[in-house]
N, C-alpha and C positions, 0 to 999 in steps of 0.2 A: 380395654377395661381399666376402671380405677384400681388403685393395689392397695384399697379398702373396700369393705361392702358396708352399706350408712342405711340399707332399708331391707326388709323382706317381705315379698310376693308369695302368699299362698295359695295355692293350687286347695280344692274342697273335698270332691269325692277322690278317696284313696289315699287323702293324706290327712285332712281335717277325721273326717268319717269314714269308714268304708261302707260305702253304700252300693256295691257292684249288685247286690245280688239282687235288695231292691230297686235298680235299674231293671236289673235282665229280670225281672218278673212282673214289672209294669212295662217294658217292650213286646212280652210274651200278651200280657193279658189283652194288652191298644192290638197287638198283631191277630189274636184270635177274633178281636171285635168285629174284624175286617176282612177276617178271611184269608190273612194273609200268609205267607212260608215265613220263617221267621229260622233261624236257628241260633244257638250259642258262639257258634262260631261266629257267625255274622254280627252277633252282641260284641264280643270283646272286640273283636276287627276294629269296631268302630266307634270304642267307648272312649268318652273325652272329648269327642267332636260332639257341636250344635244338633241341634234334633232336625235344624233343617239339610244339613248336613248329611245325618245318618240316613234321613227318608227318602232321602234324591240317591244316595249312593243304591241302597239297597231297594229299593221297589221303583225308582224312578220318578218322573216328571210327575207332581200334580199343582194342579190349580191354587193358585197361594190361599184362601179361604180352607184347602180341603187338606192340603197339610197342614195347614196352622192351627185348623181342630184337633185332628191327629195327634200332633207336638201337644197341647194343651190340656188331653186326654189322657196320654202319657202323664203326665209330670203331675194330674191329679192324682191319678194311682199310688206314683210316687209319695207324693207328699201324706198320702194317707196312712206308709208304712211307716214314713221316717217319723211323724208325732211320737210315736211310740216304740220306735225302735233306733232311734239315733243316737249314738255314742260314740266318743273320740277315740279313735286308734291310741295305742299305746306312745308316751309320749309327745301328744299333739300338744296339751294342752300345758304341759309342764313347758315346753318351750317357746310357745308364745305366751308364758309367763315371761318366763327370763327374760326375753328379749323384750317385752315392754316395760319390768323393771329395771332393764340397762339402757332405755329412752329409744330402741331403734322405732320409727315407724312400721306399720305393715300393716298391708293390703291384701284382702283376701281376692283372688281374678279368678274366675271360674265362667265355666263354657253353659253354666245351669242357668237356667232362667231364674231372673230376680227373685219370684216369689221362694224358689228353691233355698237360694244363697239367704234371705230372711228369716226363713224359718230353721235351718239346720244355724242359723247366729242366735236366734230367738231359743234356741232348743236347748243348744250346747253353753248360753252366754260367751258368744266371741266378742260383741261388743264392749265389753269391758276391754281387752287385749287390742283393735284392730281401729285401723283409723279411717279406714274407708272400705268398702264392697263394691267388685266392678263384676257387673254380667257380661257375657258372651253378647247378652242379644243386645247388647246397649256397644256395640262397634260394627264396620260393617266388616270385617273377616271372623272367622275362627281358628281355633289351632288347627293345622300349624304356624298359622300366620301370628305375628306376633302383637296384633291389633291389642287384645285383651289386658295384655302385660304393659306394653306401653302406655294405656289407657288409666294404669294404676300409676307407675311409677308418674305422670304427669300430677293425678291425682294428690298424690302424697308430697306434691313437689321435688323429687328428685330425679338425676340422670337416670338413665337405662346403666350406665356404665357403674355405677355404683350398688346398683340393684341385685339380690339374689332371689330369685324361684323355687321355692319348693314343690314337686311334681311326681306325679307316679306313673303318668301315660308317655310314649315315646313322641307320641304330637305336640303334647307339653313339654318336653326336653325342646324341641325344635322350632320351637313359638319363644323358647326362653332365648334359646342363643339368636336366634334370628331378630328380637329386640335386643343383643347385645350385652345379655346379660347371665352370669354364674346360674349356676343351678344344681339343685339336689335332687337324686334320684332316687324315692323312695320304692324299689321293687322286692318286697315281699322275697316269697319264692321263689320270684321270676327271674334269670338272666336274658336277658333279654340287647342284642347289640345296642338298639335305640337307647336303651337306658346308660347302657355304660360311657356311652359320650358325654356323660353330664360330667361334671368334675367333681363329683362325689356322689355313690350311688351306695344305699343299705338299705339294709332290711327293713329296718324300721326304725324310727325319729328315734327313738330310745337310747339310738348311739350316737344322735346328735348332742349338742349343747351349744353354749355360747361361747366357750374358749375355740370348739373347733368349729365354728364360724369363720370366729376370728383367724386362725390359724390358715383358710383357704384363702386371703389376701395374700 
């Protein structure tokens, strides 16, 4: 890695929004449509990862038409709570102030599907702060792999090796270092091992800023 960081990579649900819960309540609602078992556990197990990801883990093998309805039924539910229930975590938004009035780049990389990553930008105005938006379904891996990241940092024009991650899933810590790049662990309540691999893990952005950015070089 470079012993500067010259861009930063935002990770959405967890660290832009918290939007866990309208997740697990549009996985509950798509899983009752269908008859499916579903449980909470099975939700966080696998929150972070692509939707084709979660379907094949937890229910198994379907027909690409019949998952892709599935995923697409999901993330309507979705998007119908976040209009009206979307708001930025504490610190989200103050910090990608800073950082784009000290000129760094950033990119938002998230595992949601496009139309997701639009409208929680449309909702909250990130466009104003971000210089590009990379979906999950626009590479062909997901976290953990570090397709998404990379996909930004080319975007924005800069190394991976220069590049920081802002992340609240353990998939997202290991999608960051595995594009070769810093990352911020942002875990709430949680201790969690995956988290603490990052090279700096809090509660929440509130104790970030741009001096101690700068200071993880």
């Amino acid at each position: 890695m470079s012993n500067n960081i010259q861009a930063v990579i935002w990770d959405m649900d967890g660290v832009i929004i918290d939007s866990g819960e309208s997740h697990r309540v549009a996985w509950h609602r798509m899983a009752l449509d269908d008859s499916l078992p579903f449980t909470d556990e099975q939700f966080w197990s696998t929150f972070g990862q692509r939707n084709d990801e979660i379907i094949h883990t937890i229910w198994g093998s379907f027909p690409q038409a019949t998952w892709q309805e599935m995923s697409e039924r999901k993330e309507r539910y979705y998007r119908d709570a976040a209009r009206t229930t979307a708001v930025a975590l504490p610190g989200a938004i103050e910090l990608l102030s800073e950082l784009h009035a000290a000129g760094y780049p950033q990119a938002l990389a998230s595992s949601a599907p496009v139309a997701n990553i639009e409208l929680v930008s449309e909702v909250l105005g990130l466009n104003r702060y971000l210089d590009a938006l990379v979906s999950g379904d626009n590479v062909p891996r997901g976290k953990p792999a570090p397709d998404v990241f990379l996909k930004a940092a080319e975007t924005l024009g800069m190394a991976p090796s220069v590049s920081l991650v802002i992340e609240d899933a353990v998939a997202g810590v290991q999608a960051a270092h595995a594009a070769g790049m810093r990352c911020i662990a942002v875990a709430g309540e949680r201790d969690l091992a995956g988290l603490r691999v990052a090279e700096l893990m809090v509660k929440s952005l509130t104790e970030v800023n741009l001096a101690k950015i700068r200071s993880m070089a």
